[in-house]
C-alpha positions in Angstrom: -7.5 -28.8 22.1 -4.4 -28.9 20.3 -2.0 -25.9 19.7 -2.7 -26.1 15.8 -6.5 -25.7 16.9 -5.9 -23.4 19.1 -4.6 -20.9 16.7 -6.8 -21.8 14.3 -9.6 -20.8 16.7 -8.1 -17.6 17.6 -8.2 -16.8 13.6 -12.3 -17.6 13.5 -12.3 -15.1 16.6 -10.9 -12.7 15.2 -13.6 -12.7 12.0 -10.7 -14.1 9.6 -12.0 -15.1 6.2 -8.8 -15.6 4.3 -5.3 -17.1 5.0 -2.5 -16.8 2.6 0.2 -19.5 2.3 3.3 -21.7 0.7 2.6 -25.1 2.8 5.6 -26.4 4.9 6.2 -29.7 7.0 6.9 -27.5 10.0 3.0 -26.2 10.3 1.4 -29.1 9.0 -0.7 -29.6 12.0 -2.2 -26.1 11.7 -2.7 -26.9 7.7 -4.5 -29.7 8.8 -7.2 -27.6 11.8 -7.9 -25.2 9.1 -8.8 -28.2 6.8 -11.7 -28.4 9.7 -12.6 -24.5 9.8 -15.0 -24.0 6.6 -15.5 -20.6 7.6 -11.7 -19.6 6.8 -10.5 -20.2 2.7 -7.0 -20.7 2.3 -5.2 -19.2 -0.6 -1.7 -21.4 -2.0 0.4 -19.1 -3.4 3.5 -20.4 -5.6 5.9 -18.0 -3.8 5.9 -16.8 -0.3 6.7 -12.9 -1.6 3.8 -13.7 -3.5 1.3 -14.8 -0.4 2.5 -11.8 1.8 1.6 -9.7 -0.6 -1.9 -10.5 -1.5 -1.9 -10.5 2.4 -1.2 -6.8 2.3 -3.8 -5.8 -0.5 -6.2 -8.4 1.5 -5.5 -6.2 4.1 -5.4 -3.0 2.8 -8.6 -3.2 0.6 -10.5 -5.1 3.6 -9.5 -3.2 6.5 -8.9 -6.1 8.9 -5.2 -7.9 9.7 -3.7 -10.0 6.4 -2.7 -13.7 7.6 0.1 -15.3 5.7 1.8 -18.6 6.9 4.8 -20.3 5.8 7.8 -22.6 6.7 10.7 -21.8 9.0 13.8 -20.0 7.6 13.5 -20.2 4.1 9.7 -19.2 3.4 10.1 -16.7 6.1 13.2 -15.1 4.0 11.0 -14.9 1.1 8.7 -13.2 2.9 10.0 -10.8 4.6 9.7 -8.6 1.7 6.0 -8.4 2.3 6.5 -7.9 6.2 8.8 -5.0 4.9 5.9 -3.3 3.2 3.2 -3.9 5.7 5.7 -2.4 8.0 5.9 1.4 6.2 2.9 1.2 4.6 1.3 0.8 8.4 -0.7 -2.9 7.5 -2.1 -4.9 10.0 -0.6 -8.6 8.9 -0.2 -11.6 11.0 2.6 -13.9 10.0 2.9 -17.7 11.4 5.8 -19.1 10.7 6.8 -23.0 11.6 10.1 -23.0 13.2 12.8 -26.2 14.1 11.5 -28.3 16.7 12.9 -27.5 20.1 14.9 -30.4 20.9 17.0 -29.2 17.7 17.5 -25.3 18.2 21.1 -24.1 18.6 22.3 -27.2 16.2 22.1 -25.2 13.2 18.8 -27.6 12.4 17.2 -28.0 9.3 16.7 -24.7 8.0 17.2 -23.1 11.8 17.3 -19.3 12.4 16.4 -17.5 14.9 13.0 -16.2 13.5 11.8 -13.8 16.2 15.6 -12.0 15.6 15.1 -11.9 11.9 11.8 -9.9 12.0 12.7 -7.8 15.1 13.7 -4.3 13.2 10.7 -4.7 10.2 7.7 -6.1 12.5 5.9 -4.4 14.8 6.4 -7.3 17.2 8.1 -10.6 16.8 8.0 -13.2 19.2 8.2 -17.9 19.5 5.4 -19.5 21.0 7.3 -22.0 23.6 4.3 -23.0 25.3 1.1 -24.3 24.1 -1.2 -23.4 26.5 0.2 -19.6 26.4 -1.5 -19.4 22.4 -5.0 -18.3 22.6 -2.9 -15.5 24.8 -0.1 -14.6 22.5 -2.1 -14.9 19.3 -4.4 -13.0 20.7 -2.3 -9.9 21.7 -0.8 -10.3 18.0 -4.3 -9.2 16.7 -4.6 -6.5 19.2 -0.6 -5.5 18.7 -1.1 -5.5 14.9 -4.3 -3.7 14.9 -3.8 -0.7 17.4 -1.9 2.6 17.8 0.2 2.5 14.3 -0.6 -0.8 12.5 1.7 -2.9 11.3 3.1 -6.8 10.8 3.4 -9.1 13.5 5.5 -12.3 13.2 4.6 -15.4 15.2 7.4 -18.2 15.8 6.3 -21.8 15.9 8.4 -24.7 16.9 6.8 -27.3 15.0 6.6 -30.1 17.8 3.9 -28.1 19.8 1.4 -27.9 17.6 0.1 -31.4 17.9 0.6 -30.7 22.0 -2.4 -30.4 23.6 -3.6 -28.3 26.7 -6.2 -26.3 28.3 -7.1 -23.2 26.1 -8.3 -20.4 27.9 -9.4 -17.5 25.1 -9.8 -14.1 26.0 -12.9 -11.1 24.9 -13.0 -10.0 21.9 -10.8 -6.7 20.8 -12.1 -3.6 20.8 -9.7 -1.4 19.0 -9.7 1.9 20.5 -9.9 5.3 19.1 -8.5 8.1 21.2 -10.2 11.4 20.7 -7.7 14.7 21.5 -8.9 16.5 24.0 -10.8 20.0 24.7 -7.3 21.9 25.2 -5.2 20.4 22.5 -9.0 21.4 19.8 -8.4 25.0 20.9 -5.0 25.1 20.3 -5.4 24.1 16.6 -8.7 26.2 16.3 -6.4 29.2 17.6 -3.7 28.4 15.2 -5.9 27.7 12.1 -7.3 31.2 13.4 -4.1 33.4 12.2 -3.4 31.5 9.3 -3.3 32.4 6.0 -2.5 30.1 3.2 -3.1 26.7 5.4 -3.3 23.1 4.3 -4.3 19.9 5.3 -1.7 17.0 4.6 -3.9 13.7 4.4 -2.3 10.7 5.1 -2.4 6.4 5.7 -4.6 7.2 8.9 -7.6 8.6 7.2 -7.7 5.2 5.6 -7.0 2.8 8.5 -9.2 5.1 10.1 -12.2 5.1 8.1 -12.1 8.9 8.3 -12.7 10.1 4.5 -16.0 11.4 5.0 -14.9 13.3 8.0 -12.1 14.5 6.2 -14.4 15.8 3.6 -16.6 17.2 5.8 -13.6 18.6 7.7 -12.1 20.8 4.6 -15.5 21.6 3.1 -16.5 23.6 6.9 -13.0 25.2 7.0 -12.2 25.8 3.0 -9.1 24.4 3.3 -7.1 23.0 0.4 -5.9 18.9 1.0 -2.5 17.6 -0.1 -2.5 13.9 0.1 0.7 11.7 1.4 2.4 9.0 -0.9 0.5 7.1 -2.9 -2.5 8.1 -1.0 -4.2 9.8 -3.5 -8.1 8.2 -2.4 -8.5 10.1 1.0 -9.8 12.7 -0.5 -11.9 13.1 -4.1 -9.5 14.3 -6.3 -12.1 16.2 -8.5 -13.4 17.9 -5.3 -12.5 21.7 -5.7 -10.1 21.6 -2.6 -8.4 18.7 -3.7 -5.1 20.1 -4.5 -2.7 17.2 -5.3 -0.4 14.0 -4.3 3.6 14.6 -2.9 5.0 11.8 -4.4 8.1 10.5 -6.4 8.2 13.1 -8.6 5.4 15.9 -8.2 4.9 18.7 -10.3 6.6 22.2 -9.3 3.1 23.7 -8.9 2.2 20.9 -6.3 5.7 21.4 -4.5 4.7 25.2 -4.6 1.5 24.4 -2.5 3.5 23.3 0.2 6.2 25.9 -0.1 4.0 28.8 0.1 1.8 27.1 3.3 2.4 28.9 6.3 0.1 26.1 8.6 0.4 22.2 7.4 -2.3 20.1 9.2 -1.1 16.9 8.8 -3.5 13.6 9.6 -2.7 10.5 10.1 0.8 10.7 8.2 4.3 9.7 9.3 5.8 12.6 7.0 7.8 9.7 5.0 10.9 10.7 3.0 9.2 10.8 -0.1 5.7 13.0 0.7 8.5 15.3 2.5 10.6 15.2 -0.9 13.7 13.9 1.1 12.7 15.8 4.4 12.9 19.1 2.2 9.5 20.6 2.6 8.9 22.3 5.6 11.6 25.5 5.9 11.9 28.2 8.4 8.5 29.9 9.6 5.9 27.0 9.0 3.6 25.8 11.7 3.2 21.8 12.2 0.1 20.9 13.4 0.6 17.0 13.3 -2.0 14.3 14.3 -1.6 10.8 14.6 -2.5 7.7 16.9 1.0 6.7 17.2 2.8 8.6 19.8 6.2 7.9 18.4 5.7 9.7 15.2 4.9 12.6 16.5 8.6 14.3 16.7 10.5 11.6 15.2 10.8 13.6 11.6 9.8 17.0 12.4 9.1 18.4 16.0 5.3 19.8 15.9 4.2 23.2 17.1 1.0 21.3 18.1 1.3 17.2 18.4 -1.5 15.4 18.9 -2.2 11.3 19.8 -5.7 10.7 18.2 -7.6 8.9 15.6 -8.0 10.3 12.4 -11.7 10.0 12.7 -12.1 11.6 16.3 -9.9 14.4 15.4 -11.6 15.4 12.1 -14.8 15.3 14.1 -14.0 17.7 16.4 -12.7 19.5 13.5 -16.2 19.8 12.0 -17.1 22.4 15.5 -14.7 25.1 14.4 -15.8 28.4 14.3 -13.3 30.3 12.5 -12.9 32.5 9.8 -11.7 31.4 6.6 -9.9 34.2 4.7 -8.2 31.8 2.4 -10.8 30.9 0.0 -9.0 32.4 -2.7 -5.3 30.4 -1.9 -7.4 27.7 -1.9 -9.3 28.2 -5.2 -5.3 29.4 -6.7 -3.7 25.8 -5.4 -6.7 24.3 -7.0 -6.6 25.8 -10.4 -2.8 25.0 -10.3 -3.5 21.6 -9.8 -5.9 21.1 -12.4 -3.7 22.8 -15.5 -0.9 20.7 -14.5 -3.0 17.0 -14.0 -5.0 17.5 -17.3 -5.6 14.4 -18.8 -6.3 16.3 -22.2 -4.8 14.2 -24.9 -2.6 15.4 -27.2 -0.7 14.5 -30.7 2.4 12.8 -29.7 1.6 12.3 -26.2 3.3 9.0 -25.1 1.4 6.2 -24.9 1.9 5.8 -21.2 -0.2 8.7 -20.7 -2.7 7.7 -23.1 -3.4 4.3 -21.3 -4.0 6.5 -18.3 -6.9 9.0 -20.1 -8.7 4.9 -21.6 -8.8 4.1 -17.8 -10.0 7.1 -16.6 -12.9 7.4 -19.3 -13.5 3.4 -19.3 -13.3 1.7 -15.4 -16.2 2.7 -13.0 -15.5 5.2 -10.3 -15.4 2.3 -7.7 -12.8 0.2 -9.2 -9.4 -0.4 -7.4 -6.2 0.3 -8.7 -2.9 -1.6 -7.4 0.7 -0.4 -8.3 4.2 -2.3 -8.8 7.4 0.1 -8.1 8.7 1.9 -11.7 8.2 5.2 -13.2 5.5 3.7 -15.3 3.7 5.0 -11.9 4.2 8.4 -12.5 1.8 8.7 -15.1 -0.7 6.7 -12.6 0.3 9.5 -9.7 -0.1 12.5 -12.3 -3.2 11.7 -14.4 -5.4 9.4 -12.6 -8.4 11.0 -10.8 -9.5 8.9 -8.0 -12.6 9.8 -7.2 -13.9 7.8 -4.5 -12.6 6.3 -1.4 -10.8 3.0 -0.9 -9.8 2.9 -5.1 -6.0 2.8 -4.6 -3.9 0.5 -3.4 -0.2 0.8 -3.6 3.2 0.2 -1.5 5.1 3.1 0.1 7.6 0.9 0.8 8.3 1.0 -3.1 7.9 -2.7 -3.7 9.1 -4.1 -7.1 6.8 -7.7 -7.6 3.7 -5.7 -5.3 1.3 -4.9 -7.9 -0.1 -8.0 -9.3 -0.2 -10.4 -6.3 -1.9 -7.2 -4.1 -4.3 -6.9 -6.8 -5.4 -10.7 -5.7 -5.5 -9.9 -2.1 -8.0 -6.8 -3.4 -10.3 -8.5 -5.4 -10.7 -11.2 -2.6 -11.8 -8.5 -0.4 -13.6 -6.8 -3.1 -15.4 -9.6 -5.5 -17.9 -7.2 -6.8 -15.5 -4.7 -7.9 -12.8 -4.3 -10.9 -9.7 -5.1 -9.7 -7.1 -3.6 -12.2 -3.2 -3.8 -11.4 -0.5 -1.7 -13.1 3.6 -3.3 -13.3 6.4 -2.5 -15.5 8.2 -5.9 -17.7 10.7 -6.1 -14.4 8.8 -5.7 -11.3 5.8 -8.1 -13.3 8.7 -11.2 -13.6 9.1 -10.9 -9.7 6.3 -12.6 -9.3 4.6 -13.3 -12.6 4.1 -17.0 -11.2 1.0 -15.6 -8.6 -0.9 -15.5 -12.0 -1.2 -19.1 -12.1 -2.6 -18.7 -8.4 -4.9 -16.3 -9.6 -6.4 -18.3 -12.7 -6.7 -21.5 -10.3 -8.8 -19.4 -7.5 -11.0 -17.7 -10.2 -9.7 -14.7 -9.3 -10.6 -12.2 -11.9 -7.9 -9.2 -11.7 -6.8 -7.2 -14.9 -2.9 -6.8 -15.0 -1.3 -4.0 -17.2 2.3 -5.0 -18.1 3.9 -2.0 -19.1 6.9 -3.8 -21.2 10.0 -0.8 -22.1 12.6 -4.3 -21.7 14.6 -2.7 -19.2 14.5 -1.9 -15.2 13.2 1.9 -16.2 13.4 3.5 -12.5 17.2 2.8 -12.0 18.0 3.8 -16.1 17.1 6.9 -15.0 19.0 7.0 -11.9 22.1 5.8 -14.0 21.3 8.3 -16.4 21.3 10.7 -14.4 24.2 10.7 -12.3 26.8 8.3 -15.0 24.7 9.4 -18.5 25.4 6.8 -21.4 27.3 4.2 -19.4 24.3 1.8 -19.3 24.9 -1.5 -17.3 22.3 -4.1 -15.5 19.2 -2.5 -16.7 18.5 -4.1 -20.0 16.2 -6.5 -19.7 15.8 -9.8 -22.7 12.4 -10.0 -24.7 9.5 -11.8 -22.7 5.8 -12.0 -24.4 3.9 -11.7 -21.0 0.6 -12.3 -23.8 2.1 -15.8 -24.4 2.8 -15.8 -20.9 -0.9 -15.8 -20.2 -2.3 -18.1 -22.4 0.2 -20.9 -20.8 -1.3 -20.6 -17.6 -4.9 -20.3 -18.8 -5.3 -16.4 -18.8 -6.7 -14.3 -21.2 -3.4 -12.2 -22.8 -3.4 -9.3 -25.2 -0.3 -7.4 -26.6 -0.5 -3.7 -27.8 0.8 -1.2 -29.1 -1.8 2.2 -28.8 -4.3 3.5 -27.1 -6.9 2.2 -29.4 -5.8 -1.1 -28.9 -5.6 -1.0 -25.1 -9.1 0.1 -25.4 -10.7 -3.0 -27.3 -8.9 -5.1 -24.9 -9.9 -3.5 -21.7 -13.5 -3.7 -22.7 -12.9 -7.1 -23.3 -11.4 -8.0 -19.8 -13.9 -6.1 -18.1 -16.7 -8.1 -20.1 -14.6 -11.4 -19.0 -14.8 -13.8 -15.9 -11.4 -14.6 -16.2 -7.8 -13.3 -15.2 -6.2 -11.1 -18.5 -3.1 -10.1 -18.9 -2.4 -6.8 -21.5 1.1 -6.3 -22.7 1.6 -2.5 -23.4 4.7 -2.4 -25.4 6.3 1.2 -24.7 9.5 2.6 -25.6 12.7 3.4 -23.7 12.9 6.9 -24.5 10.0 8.6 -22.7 11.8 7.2 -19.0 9.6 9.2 -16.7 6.6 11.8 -17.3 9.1 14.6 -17.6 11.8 13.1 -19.0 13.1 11.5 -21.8 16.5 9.5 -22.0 18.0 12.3 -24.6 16.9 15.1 -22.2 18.7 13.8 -19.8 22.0 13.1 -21.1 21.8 17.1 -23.0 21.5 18.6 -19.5 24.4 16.5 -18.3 26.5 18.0 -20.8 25.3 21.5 -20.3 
C-alpha cells in the first residue's frame, strides 16, 4: 500500500475515531486515504492552535492519543502551542506533520525547517519518516511512546514525496499499555510510614486521571481517613463534596488550603509531577516533611523534590494495594479540621455585593448536571472557577496546566466530540476568547453543541494585575478595544446573549442547555474586582503602604 495508507491504517489500528486538522499540499495524499477510512471523522479547524487544541480536550475527555495534522513549517509553528500543553499537561497527542520533499531539504525550501529539531525540547519524541516501508513501525511506536510511562505529544515528520511511495507494510500487535504495580517492599515501606504519621495527606494528581484510578483513590482515602489535596486544575480526582475532600493548590489558593499542606507532616503524592504552581513556586514542602511520591514516570521522581519513599507505578495499581493497609488512623480529627476549613472558605453562599463573577459560578453550580464538563481558557476569571466550583464527579474538568490563553473554547470541542451526550460548557476571558474565537465557526459547521462563557472586563486581566502589582498605576498593553462576542455569534450562525447579572446569565443558560446549537454568552464584568481577592484599588493602597 501506499505510505499515506499506511498511516492511515496504523490510525484505524490504534481505534482512532477523530483526526483534527488545517489541510496542506504537503499531506495531501494522507488527506486523500482518510477520504477512504469511514470509520475515522476528520475535523477542519480554521487555525492549527485551534486543531491541537480540540486534540488535547479530545484527548483528555476521551482517554485515548489526540491526532492533529498539518502542513510543514508554518502549521506546525501554529501548533506548537498545543504540543506545548499536551506536553505539561501529560496528553497523549499524535502530530503528523508534512515536511519539504527530500530532494529539496537543506535549500531553505518552501517553508523548510527542520521539524523533528523544532519539537525536540516540548514532545515526548520527535522524529522524520525517511522511509516508507519503516511507517507501520514508526507510527506505531509513536502510539506506544505517546501512550506509556508519562504521556505526552509525539511529533511525526513527513517529507511529502513518500507518501504516494508504495512498499510492503508489515504492521505489528496491538499495544498493550502497561501498568506497573510497586512491589511488596516498597507497600510496607509506605504502610510503615503512614503508620507514625500524624496529620498526613494525599496529593492527587494528572495520573489518577490518565490512570482511571478515581474510584481507587476514593476507596483508598475512605479505608485510611485521609484528607486529599488535589494538583492543578485537577480538581475532579476526587468528589469535592466528599468529607475528605479538602481543596485544590492552584494559582491563588486560599490561606486555609496552603495551611493544609503546611501543617502535613506525610504528603502522599499520586500520579503528580509537583509542578511549580500546585508547589506554590516550589514553596510547600519545608524542613521535617516526609515525601512519599508515586508516579509511572521514573524521571519525576527526584527531579523537583527528592522522596523519602519514590515509587514507579500506576496510579491505579498503587491505590489498590493501598486499599490492604492495616493501620491505625489517629487523624480523623485533622482530617475532619482541614475539611471544615475547606468548606467555610469555598462557600458558594451568595451575598449582597458579591461580584458577578462569583455569582455566574453559584447559576452553574445550582443549574448544569453533576456530569457536565467544564473547560478553562488562562485569566483570573478562573479563580472564581478554582474556588467555588464543586466538582462532583469524575472526568468533569478539563483545563491546561500549561496556562494556555485561546485553550478553553476549542478544548471544549474536542470534549464534546468525545462526550456527545454530555454538556459541554467552556469558560474564557474577552482576550484569551479572540485567540481563537474563529474555532466557533468550526464548531457551528460540525454541529458541535458547546456553551462558551465569555467573561468580557476589555482588558488582558491576569497580567493588570501583575502590572499592578509590581509598577501600580502605570498601565500599558493590557487595555483591550470593545468587541460584542453576542454579535460575534450571530455572524457565524451561533446563538449569542450579552449580560449583565446573574439573573440574566440564568435565562440564558437555560436556554443554551434547552438548544441544539453552539451559544455564545457575553458576561460583561468590570475591571475592578481583578482576581477573587483582589480588587485594582486594593492593590495600588498596599503599594503605598
Amino acid at each position: 500500500m501506499s505510505a499515506a495508507r499506511a498511516i492511515v491504517e496504523c490510525m484505524k489500528r490504534a481505534a482512532v475515531e477523530k483526526v483534527f486538522c488545517v489541510p496542506g499540499e504537503s499531506y495531501l495524499p494522507v488527506l486523500d486515504a482518510l477520504y477512504d477510512e469511514r470509520t475515522i471523522d476528520v475535523i477542519s479547524a480554521r487555525h492549527e492552535g485551534g486543531a491541537a487544541f480540540m486534540a488535547e480536550g479530545y484527548a483528555k475527555a476521551a482517554n485515548k492519543p489526540g491526532i492533529v495534522l498539518a502542513t510543514r513549517a508554518v502549521g506546525g509553528a501554529n501548533l506548537s502551542i498545543g504540543v506545548h500543553t499536551a506536553f505539561q499537561d501529560s496528553t497523549p497527542m499524535i502530530v503528523l506533520l508534512g515536511q519539504v520533499h527530500r530532494k529539496f531539504r537543506g535549500r531553505e525550501g518552501f517553508q523548510e525547517v527542520e521539524l523533528a529539531e523544532f519539537f525536540g525540547s516540548i514532545a515526548k519524541w520527535a522524529v522524520e519518516i525517511r522511509d516508507p516501508e519503516r511507517i507501520p513501525e514508526i507510527v506505531e511506536r509513536a502510539f506506544r511512546v505517546a501512550q506509556t510511562g508519562r504521556p505526552g505529544p509525539v511529533v511525526i515528520s513527513l517529507p511529502e514525496d513518500i507518501l504516494p511511495m508504495e512498499g510492503e507494510m508489515q504492521f505489528g500487535p496491538l499495544l498493550q499499555i502497561p501498568s506497573p504495580a510497586p512491589s511488596k517492599k516498597e507497600i510496607l515501606l509506605v504502610e510503615e510510614m503512614l503508620s507514625t504519621a500524624k496529620k498526613p495527606v494525599i496529593l492527587a494528581g494528572g495520573g489518577v486521571k490518565l490512570a482511571q484510578a478515581e474510584s481507587e483513590l476514593l476507596k483508598a482515602a475512605e479505608k485510611l481517613e485521609l484528607p486529599v489535596l488535589t494538583a492543578f486544575r485537577r480538581h475532579d480526582v476526587f468528589p469535592n463534596d466528599h468529607p475528605l475532600y479538602v481543596g485544590h493548590l492552584g494559582l491563588g489558593s486560599n490561606k486555609e488550603i496552603l495551611k493544609t499542606v503546611a501543617e502535613a507532616d506525610v504528603i502522599l503524592a499520586v500520579g503528580t509531577r509537583l509542578s511549580e504552581v500546585t508547589t506554590q513556586d516550589y514553596s510547600i514542602f519545608t524542613h521535617g516533611k516526609k515525601l512519599i511520591h508515586i508516579d509511572i514516570d521514573p524521571d519525576t521522581l527526584g527531579k523537583v523534590y527528592a522522596p523519602d519513599i519514590g515509587i514507579v507505578a500506576d496510579a491505579k495499581e498503587a491505590l489498590e494495594a493501598m486499599k490492604e493497609f492495616e493501620v491505625q488512623t489517629p487523624w480523623s480529627e485533622w482530617a475532619t479540621e482541614r475539611r471544615q476549613a475547606y468548606t467555610i472558605v469555598s462557600s458558594l453562599a451568595i451575598r449582597e455585593g458579591d461580584v458577578i463573577n462569583k455569582q455566574i459560578i453559584g447559576v452553574l453550580e445550582n443549574t448544569l448536571p453533576d456530569d457536565a464538563v467544564l473547560t478553562n481558557d488562562a485569566g483570573n476569571f478562573a479563580g472564581w472557577l478554582h474556588a467555588f466550583y464543586p466538582f462532583k464527579q469524575s472526568n468533569t474538568y478539563v483545563g491546561p496546566t500549561s496556562g494556555a490563553m485561546g485553550y478553553g473554547m476549542p478544548a471544549a470541542l474536542g470534549v464534546k466530540l468525545a462526550c456527545p451526550n454530555r454538556t459541554v460548557v467552556s469558560l474564557s476571558g474577552d482576550g484569551g476568547f479572540m485567540m481563537t474565537a474563529q474555532e466557533l465557526e468550526t464548531a457551528v459547521r460540525y454541529q458541535i453543541p458547546v456553551i462558551c462563557l465569555v467573561f468580557n472586563n476589555n482588558m488582558y486581566g491576569t497580567i493588570r494585575m501583575h502590572q499592578e502589582l509590581h509598577y501600580p498605576e502605570r498601565v500599558m498593553a493590557t487595555d483591550l478595544g470593545q468587541v460584542s462576542f453576542k454579535d460575534l455569534a450571530h455572524s457565524v450562525k451561533a446563538d449569542g446573549y450579552q449580560v449583565n447579572s446573574a439573573e440574566e446569565f440564568e435565562h440564558a443558560l437555560k436556554e443554551a442547555l434547552n438548544s441544539k446549537n453552539v451559544t455564545v454568552i457575553e458576561i460583561i464584568t468590570g475591571k475592578e474586582e481583578i482576581a477573587v481577592s483582589s480588587t485594582i484599588t486594593g492593590i495600588r493602597k498596599a503599594k503605598k503602604t
